[in-house]
C-alpha atoms as a printed R data frame, in Angstrom:
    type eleno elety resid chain resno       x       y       z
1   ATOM     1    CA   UNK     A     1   0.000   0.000   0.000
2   ATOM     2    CA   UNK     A     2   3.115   2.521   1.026
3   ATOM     3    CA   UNK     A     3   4.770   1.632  -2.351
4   ATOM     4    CA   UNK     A     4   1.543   2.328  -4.435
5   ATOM     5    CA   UNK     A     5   1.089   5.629  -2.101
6   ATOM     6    CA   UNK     A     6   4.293   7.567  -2.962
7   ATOM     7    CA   UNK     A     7   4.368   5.680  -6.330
8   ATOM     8    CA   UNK     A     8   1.655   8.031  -7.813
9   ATOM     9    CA   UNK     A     9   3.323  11.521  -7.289
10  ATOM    10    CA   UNK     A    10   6.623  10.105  -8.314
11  ATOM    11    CA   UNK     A    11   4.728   9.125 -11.680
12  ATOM    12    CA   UNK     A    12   3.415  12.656 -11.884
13  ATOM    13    CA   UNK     A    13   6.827  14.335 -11.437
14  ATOM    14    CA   UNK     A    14   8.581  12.235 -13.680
15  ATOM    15    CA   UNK     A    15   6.200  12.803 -16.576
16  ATOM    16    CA   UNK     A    16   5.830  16.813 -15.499
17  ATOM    17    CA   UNK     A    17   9.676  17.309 -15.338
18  ATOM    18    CA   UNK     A    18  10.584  15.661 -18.314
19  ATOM    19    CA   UNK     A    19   7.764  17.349 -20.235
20  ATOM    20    CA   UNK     A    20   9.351  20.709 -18.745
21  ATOM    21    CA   UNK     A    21  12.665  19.531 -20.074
22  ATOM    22    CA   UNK     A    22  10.912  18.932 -24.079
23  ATOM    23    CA   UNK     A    23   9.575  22.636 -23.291
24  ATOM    24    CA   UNK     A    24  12.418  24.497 -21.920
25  ATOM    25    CA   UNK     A    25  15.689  22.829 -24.223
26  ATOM    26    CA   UNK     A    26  15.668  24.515 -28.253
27  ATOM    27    CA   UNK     A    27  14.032  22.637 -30.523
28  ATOM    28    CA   UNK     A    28  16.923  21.978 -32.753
29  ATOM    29    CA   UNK     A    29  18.785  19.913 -30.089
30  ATOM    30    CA   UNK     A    30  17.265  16.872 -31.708
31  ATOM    31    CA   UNK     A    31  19.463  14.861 -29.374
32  ATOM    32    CA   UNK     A    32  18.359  16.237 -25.913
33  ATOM    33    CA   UNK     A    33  14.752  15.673 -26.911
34  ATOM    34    CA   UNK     A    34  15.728  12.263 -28.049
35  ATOM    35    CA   UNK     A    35  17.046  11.209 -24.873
36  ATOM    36    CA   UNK     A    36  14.190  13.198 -23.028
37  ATOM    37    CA   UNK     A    37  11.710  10.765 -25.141
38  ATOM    38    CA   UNK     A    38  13.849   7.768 -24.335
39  ATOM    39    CA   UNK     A    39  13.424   8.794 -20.845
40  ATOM    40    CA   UNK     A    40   9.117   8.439 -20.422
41  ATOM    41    CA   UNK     A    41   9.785   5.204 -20.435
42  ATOM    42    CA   UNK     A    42  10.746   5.118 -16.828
43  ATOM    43    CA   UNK     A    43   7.102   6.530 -15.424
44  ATOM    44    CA   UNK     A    44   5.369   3.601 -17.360
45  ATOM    45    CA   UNK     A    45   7.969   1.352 -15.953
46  ATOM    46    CA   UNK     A    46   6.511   2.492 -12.451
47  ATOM    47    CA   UNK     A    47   2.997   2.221 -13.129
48  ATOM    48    CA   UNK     A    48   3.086  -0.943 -15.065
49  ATOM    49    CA   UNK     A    49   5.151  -2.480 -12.014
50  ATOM    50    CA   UNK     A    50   2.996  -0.600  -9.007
51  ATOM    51    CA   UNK     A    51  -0.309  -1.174 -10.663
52  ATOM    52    CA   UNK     A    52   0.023  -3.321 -13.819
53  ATOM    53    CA   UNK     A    53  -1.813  -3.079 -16.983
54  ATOM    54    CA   UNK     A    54  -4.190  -0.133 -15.648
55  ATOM    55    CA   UNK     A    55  -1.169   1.546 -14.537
56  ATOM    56    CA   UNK     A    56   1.064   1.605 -17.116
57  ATOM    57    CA   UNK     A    57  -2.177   2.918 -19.676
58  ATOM    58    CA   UNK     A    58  -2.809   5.278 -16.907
59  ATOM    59    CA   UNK     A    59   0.439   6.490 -17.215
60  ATOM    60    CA   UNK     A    60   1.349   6.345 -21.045
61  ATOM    61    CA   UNK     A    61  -2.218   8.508 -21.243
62  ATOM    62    CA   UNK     A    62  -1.022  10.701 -18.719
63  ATOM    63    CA   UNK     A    63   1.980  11.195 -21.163
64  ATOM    64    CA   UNK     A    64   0.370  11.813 -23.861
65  ATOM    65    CA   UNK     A    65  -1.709  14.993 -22.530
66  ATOM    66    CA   UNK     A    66   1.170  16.491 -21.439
67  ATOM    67    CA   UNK     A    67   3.349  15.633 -24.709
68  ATOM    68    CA   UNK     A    68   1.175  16.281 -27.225
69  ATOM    69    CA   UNK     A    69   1.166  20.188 -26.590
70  ATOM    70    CA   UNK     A    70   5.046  20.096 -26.871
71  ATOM    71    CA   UNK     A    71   4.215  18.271 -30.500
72  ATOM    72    CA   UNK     A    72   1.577  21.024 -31.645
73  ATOM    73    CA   UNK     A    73   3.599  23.849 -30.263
74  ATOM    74    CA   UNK     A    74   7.071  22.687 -32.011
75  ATOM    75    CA   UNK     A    75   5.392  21.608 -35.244
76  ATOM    76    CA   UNK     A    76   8.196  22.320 -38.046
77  ATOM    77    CA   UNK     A    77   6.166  20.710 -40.537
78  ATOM    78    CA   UNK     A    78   8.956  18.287 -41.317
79  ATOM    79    CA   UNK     A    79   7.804  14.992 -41.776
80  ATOM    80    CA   UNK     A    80  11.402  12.872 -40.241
81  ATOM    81    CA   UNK     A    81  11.201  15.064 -37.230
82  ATOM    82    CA   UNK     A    82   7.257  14.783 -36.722
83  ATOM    83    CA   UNK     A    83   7.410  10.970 -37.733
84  ATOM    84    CA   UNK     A    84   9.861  10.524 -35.112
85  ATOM    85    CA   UNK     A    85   7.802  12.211 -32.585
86  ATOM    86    CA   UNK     A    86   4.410  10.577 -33.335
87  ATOM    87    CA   UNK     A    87   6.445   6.974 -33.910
88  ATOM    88    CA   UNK     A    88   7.889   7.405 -30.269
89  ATOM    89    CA   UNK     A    89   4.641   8.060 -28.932
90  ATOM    90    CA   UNK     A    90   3.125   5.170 -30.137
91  ATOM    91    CA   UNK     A    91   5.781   3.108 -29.238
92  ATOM    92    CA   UNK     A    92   5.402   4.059 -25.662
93  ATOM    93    CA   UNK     A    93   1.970   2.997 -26.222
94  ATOM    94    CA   UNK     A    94   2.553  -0.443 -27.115
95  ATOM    95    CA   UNK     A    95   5.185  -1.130 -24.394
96  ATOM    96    CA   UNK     A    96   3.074   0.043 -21.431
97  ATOM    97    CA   UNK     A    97   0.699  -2.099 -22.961
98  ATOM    98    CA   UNK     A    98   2.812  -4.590 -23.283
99  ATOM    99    CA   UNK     A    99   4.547  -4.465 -19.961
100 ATOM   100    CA   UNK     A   100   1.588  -4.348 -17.988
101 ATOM   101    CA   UNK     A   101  -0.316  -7.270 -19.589
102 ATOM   102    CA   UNK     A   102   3.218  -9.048 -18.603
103 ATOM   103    CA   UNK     A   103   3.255  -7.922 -15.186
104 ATOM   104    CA   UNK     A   104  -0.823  -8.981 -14.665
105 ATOM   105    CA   UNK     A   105  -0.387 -12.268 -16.224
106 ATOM   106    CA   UNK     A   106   2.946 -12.428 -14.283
107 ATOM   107    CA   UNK     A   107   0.685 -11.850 -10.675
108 ATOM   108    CA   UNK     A   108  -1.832 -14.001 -11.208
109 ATOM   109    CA   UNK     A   109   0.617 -16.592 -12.495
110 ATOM   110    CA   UNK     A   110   1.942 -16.329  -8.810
111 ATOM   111    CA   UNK     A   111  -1.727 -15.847  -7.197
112 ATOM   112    CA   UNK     A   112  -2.241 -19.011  -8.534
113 ATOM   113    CA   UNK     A   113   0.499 -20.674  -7.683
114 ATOM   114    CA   UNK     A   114   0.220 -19.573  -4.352
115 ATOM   115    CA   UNK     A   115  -3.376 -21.067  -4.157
116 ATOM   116    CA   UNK     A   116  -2.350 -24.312  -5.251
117 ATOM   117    CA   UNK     A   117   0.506 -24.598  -2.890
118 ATOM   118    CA   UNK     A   118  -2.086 -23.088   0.105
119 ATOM   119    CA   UNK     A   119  -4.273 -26.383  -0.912
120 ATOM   120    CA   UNK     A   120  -1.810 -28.406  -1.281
121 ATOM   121    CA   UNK     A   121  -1.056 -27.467   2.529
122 ATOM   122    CA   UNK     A   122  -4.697 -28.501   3.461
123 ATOM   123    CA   UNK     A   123  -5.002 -31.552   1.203
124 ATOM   124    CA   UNK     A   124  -1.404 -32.569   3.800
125 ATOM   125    CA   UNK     A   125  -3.203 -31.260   6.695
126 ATOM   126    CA   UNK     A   126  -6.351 -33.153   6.193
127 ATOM   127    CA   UNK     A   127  -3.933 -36.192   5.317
128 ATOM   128    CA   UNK     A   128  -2.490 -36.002   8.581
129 ATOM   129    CA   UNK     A   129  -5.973 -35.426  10.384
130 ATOM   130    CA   UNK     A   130  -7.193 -38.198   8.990
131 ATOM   131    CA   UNK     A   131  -4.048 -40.698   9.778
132 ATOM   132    CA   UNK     A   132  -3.780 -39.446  13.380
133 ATOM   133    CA   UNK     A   133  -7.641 -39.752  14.200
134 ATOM   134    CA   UNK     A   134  -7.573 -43.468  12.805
135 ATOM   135    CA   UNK     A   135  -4.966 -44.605  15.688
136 ATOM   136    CA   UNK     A   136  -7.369 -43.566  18.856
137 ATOM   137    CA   UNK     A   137 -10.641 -44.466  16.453
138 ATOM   138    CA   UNK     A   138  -8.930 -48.166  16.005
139 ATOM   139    CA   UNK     A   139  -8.124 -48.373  19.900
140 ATOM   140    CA   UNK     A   140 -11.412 -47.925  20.592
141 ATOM   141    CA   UNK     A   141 -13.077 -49.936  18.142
142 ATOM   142    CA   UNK     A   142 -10.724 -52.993  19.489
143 ATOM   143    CA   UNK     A   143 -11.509 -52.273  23.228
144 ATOM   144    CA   UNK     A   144 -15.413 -51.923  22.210
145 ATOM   145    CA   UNK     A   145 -15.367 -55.107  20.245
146 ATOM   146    CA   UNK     A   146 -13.522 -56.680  23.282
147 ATOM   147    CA   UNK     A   147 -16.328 -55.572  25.486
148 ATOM   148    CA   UNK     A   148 -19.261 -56.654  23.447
149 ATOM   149    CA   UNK     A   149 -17.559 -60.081  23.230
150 ATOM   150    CA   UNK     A   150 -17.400 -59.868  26.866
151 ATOM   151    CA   UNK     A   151 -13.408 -60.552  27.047
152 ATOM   152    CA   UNK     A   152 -11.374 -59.169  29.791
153 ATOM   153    CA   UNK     A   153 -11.858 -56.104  32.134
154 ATOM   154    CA   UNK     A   154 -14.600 -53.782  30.541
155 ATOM   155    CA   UNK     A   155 -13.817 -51.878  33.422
156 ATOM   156    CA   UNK     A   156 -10.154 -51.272  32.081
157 ATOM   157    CA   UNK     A   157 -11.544 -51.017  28.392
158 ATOM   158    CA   UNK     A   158 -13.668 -47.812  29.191
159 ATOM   159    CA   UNK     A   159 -10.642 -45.886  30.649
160 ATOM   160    CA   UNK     A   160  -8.950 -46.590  27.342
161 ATOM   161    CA   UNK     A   161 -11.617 -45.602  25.510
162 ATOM   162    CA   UNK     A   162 -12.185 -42.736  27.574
163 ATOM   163    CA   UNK     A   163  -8.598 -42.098  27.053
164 ATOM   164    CA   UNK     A   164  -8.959 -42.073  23.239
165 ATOM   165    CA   UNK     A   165 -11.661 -40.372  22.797
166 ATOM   166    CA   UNK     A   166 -10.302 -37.476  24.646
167 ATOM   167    CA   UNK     A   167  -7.043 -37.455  22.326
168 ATOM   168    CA   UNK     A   168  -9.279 -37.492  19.453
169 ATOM   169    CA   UNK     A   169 -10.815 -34.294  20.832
170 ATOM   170    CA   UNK     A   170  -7.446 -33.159  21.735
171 ATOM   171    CA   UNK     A   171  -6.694 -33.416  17.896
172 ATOM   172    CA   UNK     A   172  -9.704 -32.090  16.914
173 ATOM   173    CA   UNK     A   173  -8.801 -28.848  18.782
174 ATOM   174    CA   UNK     A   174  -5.161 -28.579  17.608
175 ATOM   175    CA   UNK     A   175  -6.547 -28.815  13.804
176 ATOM   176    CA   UNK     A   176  -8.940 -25.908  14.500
177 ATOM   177    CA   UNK     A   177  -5.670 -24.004  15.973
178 ATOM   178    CA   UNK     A   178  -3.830 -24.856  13.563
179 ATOM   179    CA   UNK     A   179  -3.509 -21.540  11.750
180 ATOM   180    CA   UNK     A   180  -1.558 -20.332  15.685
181 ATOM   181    CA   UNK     A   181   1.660 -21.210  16.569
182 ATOM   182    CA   UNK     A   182   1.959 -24.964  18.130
183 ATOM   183    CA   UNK     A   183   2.648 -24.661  22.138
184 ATOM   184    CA   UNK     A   184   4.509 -27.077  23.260
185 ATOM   185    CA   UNK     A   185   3.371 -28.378  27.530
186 ATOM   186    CA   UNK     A   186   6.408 -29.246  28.497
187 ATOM   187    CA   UNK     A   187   6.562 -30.941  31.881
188 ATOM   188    CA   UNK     A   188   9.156 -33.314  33.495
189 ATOM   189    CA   UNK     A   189   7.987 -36.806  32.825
190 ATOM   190    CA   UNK     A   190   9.315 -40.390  32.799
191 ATOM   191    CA   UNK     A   191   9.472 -40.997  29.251
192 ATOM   192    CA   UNK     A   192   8.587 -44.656  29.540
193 ATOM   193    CA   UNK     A   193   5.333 -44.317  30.646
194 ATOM   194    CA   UNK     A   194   4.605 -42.150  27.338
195 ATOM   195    CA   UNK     A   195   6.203 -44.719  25.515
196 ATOM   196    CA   UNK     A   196   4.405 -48.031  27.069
197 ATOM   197    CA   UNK     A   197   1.109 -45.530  26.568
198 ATOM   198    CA   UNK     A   198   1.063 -45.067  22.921
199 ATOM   199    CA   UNK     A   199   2.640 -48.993  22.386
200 ATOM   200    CA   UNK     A   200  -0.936 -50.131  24.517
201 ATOM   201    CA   UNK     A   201  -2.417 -47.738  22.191
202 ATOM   202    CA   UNK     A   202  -1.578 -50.000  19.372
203 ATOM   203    CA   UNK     A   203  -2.038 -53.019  21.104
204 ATOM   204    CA   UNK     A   204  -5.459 -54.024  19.240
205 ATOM   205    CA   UNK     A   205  -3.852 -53.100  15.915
206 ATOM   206    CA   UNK     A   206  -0.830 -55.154  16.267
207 ATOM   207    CA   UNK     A   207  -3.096 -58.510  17.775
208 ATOM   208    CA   UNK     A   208  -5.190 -57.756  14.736
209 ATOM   209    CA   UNK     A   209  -2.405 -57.950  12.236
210 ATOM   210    CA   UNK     A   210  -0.830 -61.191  13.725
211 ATOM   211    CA   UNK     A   211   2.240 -58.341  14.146
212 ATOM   212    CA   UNK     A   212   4.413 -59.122  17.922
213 ATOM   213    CA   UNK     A   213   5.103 -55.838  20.042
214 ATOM   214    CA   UNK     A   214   6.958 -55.665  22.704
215 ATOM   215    CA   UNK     A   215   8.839 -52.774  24.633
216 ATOM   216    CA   UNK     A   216  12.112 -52.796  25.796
217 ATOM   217    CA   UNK     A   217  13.088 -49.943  27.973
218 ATOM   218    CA   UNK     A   218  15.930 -49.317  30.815
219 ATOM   219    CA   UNK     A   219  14.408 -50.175  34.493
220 ATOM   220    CA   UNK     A   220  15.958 -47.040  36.017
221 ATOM   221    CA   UNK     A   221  13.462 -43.649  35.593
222 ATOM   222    CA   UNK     A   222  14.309 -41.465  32.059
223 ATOM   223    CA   UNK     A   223  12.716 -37.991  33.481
224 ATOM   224    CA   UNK     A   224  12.914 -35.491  31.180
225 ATOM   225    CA   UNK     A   225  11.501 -32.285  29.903
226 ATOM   226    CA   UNK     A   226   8.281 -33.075  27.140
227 ATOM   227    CA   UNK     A   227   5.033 -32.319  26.094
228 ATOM   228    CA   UNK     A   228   3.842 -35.812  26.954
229 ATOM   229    CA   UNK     A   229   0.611 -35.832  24.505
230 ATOM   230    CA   UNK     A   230   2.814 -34.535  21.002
231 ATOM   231    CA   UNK     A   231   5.480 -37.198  21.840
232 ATOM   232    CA   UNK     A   232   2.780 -39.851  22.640
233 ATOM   233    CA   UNK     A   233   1.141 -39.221  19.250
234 ATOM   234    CA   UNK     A   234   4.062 -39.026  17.287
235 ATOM   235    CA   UNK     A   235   5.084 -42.567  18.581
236 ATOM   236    CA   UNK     A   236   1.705 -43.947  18.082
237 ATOM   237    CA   UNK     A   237   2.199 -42.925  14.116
238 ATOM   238    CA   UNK     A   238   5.302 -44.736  14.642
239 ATOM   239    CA   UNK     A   239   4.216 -47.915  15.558
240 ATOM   240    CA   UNK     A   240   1.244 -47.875  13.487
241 ATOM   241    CA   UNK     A   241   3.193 -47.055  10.582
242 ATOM   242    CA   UNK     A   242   5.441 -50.056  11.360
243 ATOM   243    CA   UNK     A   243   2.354 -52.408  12.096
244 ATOM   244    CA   UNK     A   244   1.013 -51.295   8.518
245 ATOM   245    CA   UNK     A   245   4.742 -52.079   6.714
């Protein structure tokens, strides 16, 4: 917004000064005014690159009503020299045309791009949504089925599907934060309850599968600093992963 801001008046100087220069150098310094001419092509540079295709027009018109008295007023009737006048206008004409079609199809070459990439990012993000909301759906599915068929300690069962359906919620929430920064709870933990967590977590999967997992961890305590529900998930895609392979 700043750049299109001072962009404008700088346009409008340009195009005034060097106007000023056609008006105040002799006429027979065919050079000077050469150069001058060669020189408009800066203020349509501007506009085309500030404001594209409508800005580079803008400008070459702009031009135009402050050249064209300069033409009528130094008329010597000579067709090179008024050729070469009306030929550099024209020219002007078709590169800020030019230039600013470029510079649109340019932007929305990149707007575009920009788009796909942006859903590319959600088709990854809904990817991993759905791949980390299988693992707790599958754990309780298993410990469900396991109840119905009346096997083991229903009483256990609910607190793991309790347990599940609460990271599932957990996930849900993260997703619809997703846009924010990711805040990490870090809290001093013994990292092998995490880890024999998410392997029960996978349990069901790797029964089902006819896949063995076991856990082998040092007896002694591993406390350390984590954010015990990110690391639990993360091994749980792990595992599964591995179970799937």
């Amino acid at each position: 917004m700043s750049l299109k801001k001072y962009s404008i008046p700088v346009i409008v100087i340009l195009s005034v000064l060097i106007t000023y220069l056609h008006y105040s150098t002799a006429g027979r310094a065919y050079a000077m005014h050469d150069i001058y001419r060669q020189i408009y092509y800066v203020p349509i540079m501007i506009g085309a690159l500030t404001f594209g295709l409508k800005g580079a027009i803008a400008t070459y018109l702009l031009i135009v009503v402050l050249y064209m008295p300069y033409v009528l007023f130094s008329w010597t009737g000579v067709f090179v020299t008024e050729a070469s006048k009306l030929l550099h206008l024209v020219m002007q004409g078709f590169f800020a045309f030019l230039t600013g079609f470029l510079i649109d199809q340019n932007k929305r070459r990149a707007q575009q791009l920009e788009k796909d990439k942006y859903l590319s990012r959600t088709g990854q993000v809904a990817t991993t949504i759905v791949h980390d909301l299988k693992n707790p759906l599958i754990t309780i599915l298993g410990f469900a089925r396991r109840i119905q068929e009346g096997k083991g300690d229903s009483g256990e069962y609910v607190d793991v599907i309790m347990e599940s359906a609460q990271k599932m919620q957990k996930i849900v929430n993260d997703v619809l934060d997703f846009a924010k920064p990711i805040h990490l709870d870090l809290k001093e933990k013994d990292i092998k309850g995490v880890i024999n967590k998410a392997c029960d977590s996978c349990r069901i999967k790797a029964e089902d599968a006819g896949v063995g997992l076991s856990i082998d961890v040092p007896a002694e305590p591993a406390n350390i600093s984590i954010d015990s529900f990110h690391l639990e998930r993360m091994i749980v895609n792990l595992v599964n992963n591995a179970i799937e392979a």
